[in-house]
BAPADO-344691 format. One record per atom (N, C-alpha, C, O): residue number from 0; atom name; x negated, y negated, z. Coordinates in Angstrom, 2 decimals, always signed. Example, Ala and Ser with C-alpha at 12.3 -4.5 7.8 and 13.67 -1.06 7.14 Angstrom:
2
+-----+------+---------+---------+---------+
: pos : site :       X :       Y :       Z :
+-----+------+---------+---------+---------+
:   0 :    N :  -13.19 :   +5.69 :   +7.80 :
:   0 :   CA :  -12.30 :   +4.50 :   +7.80 :
:   0 :    C :  -13.20 :   +3.30 :   +7.80 :
:   0 :    O :  -14.24 :   +3.32 :   +8.46 :
:   1 :    N :  -12.85 :   +2.25 :   +7.08 :
:   1 :   CA :  -13.67 :   +1.06 :   +7.14 :
:   1 :    C :  -12.90 :   -0.03 :   +7.87 :
:   1 :    O :  -13.41 :   -1.14 :   +8.04 :
+-----+------+---------+---------+---------+
This chain:
102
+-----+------+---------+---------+---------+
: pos : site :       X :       Y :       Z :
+-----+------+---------+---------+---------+
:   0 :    N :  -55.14 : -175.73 :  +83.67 :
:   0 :   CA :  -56.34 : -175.28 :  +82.98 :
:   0 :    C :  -56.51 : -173.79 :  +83.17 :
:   0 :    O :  -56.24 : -173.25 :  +84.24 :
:   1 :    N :  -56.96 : -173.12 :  +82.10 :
:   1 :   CA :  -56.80 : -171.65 :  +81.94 :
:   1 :    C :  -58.72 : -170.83 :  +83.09 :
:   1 :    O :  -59.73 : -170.36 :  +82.57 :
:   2 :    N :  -58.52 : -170.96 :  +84.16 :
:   2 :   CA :  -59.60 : -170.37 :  +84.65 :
:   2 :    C :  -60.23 : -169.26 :  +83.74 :
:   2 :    O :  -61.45 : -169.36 :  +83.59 :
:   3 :    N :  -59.58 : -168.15 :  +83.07 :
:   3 :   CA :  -60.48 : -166.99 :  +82.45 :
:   3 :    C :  -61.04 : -167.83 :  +81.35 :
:   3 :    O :  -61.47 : -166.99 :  +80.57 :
:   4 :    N :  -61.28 : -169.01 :  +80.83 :
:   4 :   CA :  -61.93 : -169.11 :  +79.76 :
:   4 :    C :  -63.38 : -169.32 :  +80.19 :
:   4 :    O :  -63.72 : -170.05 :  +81.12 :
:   5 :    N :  -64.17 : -168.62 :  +79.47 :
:   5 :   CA :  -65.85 : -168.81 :  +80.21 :
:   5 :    C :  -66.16 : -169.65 :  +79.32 :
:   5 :    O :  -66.28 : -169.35 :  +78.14 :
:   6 :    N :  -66.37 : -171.16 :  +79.94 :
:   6 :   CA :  -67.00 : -172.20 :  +78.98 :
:   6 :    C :  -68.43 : -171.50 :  +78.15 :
:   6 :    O :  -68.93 : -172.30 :  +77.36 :
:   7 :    N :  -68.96 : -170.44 :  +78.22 :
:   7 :   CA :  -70.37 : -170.47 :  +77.51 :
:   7 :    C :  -69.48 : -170.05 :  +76.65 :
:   7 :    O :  -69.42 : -170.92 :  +75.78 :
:   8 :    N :  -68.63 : -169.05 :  +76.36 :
:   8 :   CA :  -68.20 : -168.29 :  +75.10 :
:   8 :    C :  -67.32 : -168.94 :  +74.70 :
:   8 :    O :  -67.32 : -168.76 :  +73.48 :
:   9 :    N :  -66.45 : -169.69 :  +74.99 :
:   9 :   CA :  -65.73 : -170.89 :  +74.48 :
:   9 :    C :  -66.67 : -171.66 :  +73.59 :
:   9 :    O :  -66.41 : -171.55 :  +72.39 :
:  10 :    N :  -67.70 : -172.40 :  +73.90 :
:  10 :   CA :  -68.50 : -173.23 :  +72.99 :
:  10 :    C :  -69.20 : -172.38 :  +72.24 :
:  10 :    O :  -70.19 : -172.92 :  +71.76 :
:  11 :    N :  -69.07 : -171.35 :  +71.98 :
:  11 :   CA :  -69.77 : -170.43 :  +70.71 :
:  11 :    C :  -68.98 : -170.30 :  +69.87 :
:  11 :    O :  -69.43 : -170.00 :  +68.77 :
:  12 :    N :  -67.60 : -170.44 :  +69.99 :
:  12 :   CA :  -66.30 : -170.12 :  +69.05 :
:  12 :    C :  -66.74 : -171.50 :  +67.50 :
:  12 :    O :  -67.43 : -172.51 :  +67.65 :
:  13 :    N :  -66.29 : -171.20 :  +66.59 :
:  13 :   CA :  -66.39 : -172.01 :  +65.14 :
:  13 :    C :  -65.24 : -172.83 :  +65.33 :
:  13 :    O :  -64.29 : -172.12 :  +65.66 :
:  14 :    N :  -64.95 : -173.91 :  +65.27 :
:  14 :   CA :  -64.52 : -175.15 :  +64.94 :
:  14 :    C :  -63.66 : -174.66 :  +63.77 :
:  14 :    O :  -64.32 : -173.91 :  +63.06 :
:  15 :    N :  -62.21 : -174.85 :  +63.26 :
:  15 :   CA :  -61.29 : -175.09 :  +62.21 :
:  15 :    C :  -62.14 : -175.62 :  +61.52 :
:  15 :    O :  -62.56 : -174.62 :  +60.92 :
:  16 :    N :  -62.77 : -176.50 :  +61.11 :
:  16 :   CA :  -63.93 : -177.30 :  +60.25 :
:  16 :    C :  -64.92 : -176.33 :  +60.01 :
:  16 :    O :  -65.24 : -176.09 :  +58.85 :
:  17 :    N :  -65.36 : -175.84 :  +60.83 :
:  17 :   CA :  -66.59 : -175.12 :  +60.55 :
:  17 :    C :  -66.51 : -173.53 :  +59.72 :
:  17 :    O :  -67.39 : -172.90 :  +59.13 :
:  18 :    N :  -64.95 : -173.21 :  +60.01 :
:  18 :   CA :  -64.53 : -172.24 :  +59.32 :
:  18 :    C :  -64.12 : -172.07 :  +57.75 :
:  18 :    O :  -63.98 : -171.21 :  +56.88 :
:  19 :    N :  -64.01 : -173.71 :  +57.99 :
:  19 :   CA :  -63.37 : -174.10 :  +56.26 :
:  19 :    C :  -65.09 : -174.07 :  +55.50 :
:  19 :    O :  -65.51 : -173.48 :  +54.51 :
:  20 :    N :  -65.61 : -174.82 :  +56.28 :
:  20 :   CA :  -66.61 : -174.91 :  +55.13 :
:  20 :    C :  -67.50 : -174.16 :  +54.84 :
:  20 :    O :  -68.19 : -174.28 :  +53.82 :
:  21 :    N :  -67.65 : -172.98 :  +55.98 :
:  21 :   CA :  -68.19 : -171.43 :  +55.86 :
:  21 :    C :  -67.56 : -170.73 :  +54.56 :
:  21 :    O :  -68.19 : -169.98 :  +53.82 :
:  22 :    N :  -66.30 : -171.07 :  +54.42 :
:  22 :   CA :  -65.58 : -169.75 :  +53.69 :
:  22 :    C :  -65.68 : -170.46 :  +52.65 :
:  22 :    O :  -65.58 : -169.85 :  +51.59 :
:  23 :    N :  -65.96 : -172.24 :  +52.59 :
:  23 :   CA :  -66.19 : -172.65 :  +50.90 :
:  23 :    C :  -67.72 : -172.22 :  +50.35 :
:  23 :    O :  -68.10 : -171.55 :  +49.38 :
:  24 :    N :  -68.28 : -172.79 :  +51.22 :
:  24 :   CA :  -69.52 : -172.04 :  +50.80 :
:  24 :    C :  -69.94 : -170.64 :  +49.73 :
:  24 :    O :  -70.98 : -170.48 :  +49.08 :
:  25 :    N :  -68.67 : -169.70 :  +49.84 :
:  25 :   CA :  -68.75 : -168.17 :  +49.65 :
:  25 :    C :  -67.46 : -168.52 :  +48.60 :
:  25 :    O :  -66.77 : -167.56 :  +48.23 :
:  26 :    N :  -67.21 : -169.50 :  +48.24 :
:  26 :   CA :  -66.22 : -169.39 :  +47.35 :
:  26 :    C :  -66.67 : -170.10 :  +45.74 :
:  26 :    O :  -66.28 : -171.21 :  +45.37 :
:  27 :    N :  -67.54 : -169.21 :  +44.97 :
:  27 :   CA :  -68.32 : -169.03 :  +44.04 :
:  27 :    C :  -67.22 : -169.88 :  +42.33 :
:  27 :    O :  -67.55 : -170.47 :  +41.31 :
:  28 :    N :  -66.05 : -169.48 :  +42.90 :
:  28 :   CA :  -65.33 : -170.45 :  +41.71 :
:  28 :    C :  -64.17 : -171.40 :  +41.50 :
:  28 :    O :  -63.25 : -171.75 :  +40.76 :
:  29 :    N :  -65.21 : -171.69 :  +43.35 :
:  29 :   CA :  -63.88 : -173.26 :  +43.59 :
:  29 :    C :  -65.13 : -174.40 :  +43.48 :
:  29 :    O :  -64.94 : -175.52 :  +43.02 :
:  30 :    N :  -66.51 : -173.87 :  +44.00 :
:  30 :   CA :  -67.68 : -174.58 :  +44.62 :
:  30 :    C :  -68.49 : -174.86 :  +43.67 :
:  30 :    O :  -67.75 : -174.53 :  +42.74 :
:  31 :    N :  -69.57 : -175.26 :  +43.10 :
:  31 :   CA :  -70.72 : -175.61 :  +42.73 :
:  31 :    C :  -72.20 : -175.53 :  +43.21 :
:  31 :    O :  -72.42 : -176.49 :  +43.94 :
:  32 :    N :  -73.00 : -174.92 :  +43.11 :
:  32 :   CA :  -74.42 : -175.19 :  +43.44 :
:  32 :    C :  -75.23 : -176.19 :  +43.46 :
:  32 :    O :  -75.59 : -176.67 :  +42.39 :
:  33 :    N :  -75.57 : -176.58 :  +44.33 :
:  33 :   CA :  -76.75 : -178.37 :  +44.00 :
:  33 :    C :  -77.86 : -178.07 :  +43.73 :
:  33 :    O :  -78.61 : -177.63 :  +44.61 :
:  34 :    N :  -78.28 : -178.23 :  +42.41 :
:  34 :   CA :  -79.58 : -178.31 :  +42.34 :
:  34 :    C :  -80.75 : -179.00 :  +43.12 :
:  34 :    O :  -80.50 : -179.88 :  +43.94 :
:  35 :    N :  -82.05 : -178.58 :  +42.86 :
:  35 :   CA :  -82.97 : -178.94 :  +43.58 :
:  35 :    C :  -82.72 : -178.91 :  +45.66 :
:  35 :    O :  -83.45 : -179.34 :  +46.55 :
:  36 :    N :  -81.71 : -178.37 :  +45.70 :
:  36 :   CA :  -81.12 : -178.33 :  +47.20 :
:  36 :    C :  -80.43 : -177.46 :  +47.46 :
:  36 :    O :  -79.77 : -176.94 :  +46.56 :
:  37 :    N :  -80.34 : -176.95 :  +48.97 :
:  37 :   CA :  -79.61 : -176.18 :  +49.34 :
:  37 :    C :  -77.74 : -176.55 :  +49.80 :
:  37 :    O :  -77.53 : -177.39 :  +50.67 :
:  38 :    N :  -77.10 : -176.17 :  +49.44 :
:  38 :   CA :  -75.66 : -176.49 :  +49.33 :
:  38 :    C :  -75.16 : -176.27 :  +48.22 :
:  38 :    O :  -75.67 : -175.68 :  +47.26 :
:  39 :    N :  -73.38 : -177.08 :  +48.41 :
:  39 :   CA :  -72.54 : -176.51 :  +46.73 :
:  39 :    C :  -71.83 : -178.01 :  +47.14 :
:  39 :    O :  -71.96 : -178.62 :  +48.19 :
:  40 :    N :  -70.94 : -178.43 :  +45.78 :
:  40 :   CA :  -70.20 : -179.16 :  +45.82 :
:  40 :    C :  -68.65 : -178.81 :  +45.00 :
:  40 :    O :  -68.46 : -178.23 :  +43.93 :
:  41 :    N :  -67.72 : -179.37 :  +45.91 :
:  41 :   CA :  -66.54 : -179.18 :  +45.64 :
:  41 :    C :  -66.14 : -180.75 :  +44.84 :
:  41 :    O :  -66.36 : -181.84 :  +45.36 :
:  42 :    N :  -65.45 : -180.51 :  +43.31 :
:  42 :   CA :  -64.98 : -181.81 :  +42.80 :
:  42 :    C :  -63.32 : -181.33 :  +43.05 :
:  42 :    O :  -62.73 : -180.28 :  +43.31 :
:  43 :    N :  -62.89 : -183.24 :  +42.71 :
:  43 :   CA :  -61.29 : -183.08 :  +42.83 :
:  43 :    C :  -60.75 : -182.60 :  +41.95 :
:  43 :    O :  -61.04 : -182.80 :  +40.77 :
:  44 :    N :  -59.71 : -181.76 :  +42.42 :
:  44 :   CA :  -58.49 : -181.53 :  +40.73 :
:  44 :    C :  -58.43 : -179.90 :  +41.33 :
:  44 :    O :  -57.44 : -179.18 :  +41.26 :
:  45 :    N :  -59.58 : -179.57 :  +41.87 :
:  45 :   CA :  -59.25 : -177.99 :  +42.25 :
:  45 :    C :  -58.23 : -177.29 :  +43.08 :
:  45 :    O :  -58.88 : -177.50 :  +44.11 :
:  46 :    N :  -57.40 : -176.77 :  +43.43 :
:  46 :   CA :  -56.41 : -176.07 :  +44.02 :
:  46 :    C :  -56.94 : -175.15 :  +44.42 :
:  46 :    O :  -57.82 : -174.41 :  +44.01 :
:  47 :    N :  -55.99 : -175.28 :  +45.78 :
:  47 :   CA :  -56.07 : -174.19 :  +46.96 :
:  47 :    C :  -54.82 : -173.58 :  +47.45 :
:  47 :    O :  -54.18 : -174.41 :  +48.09 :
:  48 :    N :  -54.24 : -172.42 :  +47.40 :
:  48 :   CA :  -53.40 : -171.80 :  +47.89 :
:  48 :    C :  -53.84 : -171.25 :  +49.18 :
:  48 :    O :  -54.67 : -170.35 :  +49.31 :
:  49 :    N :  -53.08 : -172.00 :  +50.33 :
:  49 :   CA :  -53.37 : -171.59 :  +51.39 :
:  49 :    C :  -52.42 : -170.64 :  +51.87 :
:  49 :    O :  -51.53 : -170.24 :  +51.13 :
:  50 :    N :  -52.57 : -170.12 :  +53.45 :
:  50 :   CA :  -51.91 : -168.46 :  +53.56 :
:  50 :    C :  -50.59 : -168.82 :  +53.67 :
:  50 :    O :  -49.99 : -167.88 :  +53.15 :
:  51 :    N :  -50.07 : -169.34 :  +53.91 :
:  51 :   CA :  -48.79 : -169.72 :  +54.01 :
:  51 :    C :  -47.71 : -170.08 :  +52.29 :
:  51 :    O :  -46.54 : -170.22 :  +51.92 :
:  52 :    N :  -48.86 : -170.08 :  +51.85 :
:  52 :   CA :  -48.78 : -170.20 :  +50.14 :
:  52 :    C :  -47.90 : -171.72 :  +49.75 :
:  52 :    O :  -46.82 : -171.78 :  +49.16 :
:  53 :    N :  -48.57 : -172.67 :  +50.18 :
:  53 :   CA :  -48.56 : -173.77 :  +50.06 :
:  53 :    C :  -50.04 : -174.27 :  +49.08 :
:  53 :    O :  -51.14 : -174.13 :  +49.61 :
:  54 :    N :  -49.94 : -174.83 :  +47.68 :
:  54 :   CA :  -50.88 : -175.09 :  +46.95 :
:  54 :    C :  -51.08 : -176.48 :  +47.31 :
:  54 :    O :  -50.17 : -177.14 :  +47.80 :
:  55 :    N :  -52.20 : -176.93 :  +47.09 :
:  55 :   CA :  -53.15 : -177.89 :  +47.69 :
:  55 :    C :  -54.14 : -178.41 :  +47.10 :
:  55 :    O :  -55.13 : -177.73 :  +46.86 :
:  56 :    N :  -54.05 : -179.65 :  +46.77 :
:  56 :   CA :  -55.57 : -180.70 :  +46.23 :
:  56 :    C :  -56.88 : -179.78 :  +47.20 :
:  56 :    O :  -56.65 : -179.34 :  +48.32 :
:  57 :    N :  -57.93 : -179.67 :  +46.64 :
:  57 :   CA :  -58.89 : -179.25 :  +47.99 :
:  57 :    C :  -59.45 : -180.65 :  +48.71 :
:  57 :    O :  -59.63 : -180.88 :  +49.91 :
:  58 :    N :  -59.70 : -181.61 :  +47.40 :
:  58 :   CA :  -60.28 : -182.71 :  +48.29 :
:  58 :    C :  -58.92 : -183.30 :  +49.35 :
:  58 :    O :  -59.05 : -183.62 :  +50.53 :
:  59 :    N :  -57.94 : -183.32 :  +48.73 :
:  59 :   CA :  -56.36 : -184.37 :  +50.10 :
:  59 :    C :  -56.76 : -183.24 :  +51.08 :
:  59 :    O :  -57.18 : -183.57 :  +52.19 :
:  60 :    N :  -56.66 : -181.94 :  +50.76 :
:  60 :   CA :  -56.63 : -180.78 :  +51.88 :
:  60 :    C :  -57.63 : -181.00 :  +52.80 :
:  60 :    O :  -57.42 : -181.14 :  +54.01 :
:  61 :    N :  -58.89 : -181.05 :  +52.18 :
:  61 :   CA :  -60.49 : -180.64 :  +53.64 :
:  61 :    C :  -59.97 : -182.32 :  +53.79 :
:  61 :    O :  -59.16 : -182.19 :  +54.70 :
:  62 :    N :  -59.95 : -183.61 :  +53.48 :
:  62 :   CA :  -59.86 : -184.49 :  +54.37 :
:  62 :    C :  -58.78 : -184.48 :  +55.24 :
:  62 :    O :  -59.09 : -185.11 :  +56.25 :
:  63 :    N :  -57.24 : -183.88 :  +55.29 :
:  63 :   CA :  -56.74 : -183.54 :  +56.19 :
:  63 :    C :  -56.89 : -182.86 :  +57.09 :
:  63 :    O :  -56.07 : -183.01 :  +58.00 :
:  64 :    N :  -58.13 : -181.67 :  +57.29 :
:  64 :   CA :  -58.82 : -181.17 :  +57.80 :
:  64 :    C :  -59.89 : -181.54 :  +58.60 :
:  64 :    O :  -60.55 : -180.70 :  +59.21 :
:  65 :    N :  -60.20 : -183.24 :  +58.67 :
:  65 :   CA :  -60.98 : -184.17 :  +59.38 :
:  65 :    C :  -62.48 : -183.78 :  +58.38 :
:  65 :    O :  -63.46 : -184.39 :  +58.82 :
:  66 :    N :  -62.78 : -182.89 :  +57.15 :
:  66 :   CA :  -64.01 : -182.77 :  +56.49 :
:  66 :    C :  -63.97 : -184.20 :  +55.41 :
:  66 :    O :  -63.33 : -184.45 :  +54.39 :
:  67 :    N :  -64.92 : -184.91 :  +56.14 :
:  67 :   CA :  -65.45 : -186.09 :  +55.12 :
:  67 :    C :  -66.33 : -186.25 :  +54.92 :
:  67 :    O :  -66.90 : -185.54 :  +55.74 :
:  68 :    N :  -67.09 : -186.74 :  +54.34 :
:  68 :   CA :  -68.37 : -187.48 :  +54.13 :
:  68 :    C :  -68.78 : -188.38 :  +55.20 :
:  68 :    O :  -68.22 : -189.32 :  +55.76 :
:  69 :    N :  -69.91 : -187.82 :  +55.31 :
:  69 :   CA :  -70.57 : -188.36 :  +56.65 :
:  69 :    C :  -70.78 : -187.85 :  +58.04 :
:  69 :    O :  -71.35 : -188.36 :  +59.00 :
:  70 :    N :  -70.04 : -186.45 :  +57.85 :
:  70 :   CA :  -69.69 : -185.52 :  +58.61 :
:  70 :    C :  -71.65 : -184.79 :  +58.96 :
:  70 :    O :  -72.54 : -185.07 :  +58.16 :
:  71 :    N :  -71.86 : -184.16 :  +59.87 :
:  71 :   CA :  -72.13 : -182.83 :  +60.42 :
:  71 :    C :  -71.36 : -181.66 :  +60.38 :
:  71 :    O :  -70.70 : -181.65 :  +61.42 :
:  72 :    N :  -71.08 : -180.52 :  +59.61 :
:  72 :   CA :  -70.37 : -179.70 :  +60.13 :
:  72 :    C :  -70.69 : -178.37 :  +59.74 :
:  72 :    O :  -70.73 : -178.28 :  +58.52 :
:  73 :    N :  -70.98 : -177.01 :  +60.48 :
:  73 :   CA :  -71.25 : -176.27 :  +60.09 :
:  73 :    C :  -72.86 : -176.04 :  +59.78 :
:  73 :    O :  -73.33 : -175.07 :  +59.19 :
:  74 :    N :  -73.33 : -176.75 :  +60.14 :
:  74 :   CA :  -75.41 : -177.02 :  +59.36 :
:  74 :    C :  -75.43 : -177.90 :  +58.48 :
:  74 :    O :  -76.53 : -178.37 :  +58.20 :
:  75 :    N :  -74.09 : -178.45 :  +57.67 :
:  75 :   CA :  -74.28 : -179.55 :  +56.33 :
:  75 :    C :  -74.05 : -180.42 :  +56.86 :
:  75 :    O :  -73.47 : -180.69 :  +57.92 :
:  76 :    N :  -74.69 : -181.11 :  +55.86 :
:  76 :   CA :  -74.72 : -182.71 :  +56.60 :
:  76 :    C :  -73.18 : -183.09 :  +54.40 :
:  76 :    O :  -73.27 : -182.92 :  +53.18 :
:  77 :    N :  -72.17 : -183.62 :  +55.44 :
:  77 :   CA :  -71.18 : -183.83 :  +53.72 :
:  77 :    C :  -71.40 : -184.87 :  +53.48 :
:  77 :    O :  -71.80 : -185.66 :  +54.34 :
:  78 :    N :  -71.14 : -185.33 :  +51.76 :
:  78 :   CA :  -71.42 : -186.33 :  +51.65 :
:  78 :    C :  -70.54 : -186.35 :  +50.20 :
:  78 :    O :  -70.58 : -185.52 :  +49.29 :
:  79 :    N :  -69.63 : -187.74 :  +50.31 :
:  79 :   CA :  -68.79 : -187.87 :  +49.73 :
:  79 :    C :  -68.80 : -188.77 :  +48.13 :
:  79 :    O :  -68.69 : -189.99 :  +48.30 :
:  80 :    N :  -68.89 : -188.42 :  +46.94 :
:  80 :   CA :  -69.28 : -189.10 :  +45.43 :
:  80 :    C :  -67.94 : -189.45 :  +44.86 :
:  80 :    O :  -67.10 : -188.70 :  +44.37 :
:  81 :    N :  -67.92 : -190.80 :  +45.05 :
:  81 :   CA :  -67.04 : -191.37 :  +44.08 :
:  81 :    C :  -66.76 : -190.83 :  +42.71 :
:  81 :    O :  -67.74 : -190.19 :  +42.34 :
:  82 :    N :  -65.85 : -190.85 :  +41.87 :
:  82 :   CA :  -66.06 : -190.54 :  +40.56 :
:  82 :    C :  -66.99 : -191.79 :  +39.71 :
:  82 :    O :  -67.00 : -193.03 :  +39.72 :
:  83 :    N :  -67.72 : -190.73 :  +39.01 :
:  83 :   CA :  -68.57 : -191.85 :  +38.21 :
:  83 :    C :  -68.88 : -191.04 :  +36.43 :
:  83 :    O :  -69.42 : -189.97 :  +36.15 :
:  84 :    N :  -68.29 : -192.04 :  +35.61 :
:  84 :   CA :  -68.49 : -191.57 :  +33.75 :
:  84 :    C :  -67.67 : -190.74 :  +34.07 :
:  84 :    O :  -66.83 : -190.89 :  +34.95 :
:  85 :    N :  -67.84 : -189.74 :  +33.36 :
:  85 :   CA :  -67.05 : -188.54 :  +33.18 :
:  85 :    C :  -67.16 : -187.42 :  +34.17 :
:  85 :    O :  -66.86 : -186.29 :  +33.78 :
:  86 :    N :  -67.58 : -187.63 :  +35.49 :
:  86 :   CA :  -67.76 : -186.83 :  +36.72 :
:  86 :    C :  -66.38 : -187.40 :  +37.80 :
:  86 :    O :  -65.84 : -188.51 :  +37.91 :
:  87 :    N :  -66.12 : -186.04 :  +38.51 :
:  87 :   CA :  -64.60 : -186.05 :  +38.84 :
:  87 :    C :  -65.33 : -186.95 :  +40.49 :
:  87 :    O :  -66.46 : -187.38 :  +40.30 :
:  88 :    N :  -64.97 : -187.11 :  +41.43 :
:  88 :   CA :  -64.86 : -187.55 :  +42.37 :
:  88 :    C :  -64.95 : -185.85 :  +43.31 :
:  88 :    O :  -64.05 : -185.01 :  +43.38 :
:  89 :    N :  -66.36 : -185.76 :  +43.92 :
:  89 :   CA :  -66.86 : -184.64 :  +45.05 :
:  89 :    C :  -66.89 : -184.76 :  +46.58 :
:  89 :    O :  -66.86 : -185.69 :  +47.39 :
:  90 :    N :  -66.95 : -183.77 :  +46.63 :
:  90 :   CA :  -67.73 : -183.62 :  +48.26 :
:  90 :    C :  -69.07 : -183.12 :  +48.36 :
:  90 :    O :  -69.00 : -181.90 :  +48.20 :
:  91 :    N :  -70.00 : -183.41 :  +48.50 :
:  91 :   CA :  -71.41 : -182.57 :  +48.68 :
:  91 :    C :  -71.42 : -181.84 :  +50.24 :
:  91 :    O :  -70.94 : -182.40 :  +51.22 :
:  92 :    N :  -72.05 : -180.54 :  +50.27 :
:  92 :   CA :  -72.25 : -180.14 :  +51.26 :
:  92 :    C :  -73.60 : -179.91 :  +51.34 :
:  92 :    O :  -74.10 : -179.20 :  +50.47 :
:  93 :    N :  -74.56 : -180.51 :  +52.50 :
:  93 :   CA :  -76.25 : -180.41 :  +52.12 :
:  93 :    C :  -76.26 : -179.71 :  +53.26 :
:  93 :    O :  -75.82 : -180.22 :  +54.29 :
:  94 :    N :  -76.89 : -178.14 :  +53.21 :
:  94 :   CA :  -77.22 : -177.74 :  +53.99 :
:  94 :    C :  -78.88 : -178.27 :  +54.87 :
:  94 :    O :  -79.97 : -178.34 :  +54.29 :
:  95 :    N :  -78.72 : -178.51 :  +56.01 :
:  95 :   CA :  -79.56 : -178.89 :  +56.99 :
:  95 :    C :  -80.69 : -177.80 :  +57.22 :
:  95 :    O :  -80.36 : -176.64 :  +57.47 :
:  96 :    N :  -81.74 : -178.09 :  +57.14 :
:  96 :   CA :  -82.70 : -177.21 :  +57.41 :
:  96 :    C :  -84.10 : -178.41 :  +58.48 :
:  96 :    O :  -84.48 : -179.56 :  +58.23 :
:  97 :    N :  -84.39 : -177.71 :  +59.33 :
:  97 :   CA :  -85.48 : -178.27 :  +59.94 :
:  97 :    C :  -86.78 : -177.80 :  +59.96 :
:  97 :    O :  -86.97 : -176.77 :  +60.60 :
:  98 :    N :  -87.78 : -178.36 :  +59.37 :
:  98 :   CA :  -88.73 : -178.03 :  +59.40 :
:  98 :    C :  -89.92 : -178.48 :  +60.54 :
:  98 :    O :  -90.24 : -179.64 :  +60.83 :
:  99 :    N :  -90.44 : -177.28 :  +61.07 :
:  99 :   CA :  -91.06 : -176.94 :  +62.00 :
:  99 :    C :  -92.49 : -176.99 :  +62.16 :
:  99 :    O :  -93.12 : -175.96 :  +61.91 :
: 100 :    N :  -93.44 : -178.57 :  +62.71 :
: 100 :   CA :  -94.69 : -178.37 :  +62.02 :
: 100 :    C :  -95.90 : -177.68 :  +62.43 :
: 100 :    O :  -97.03 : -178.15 :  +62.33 :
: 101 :    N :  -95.58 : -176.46 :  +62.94 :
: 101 :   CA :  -96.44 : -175.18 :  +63.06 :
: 101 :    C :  -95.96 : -174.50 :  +61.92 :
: 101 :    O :  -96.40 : -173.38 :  +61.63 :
+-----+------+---------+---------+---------+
């Protein structure tokens, strides 16, 4: 076990998960906006070129990434939509907010 790691600053570090779904968040024309709510949603069919330049389903990708529905991650609570009519099969990301009753 590595003694110099200071567990407080260790547990402040972002999670691989938490990094993905930070940087989807900010990614304006892979993502979607949810109405009436805070978050975006990612549908299937979209591609991701990752750094290694390997292209990628985003939905096969973030679930290889352990991001599913049902998750906590990052402040969102995800949540995963079947395809339904003519709507592709998503991920919702609901950002978490707590309200404070003062």
């Amino acid at each position: 076990m590595d003694n110099n790691i200071n567990p407080s600053e260790n547990s402040q570090q972002k999670t691989r998960a938490e990094q993905i779904v930070e940087w989807l968040a900010t990614q304006s024309e892979l993502v979607g906006p949810i109405s009436n709510s805070k978050g975006f949603f990612i549908r299937r069919g979209k591609i991701i070129k990752l750094k290694n330049g390997t292209e990628v389903e985003a939905l096969e990708w973030l679930e290889k990434e352990g991001i599913t529905g049902g998750k906590k991650i990052g402040g969102y609570q995800v949540k995963h939509l079947p395809p339904k009519d003519q709507f592709a099969e998503c991920l919702m990301f609901f950002k978490e907010v707590l309200h404070a009753p003062f």
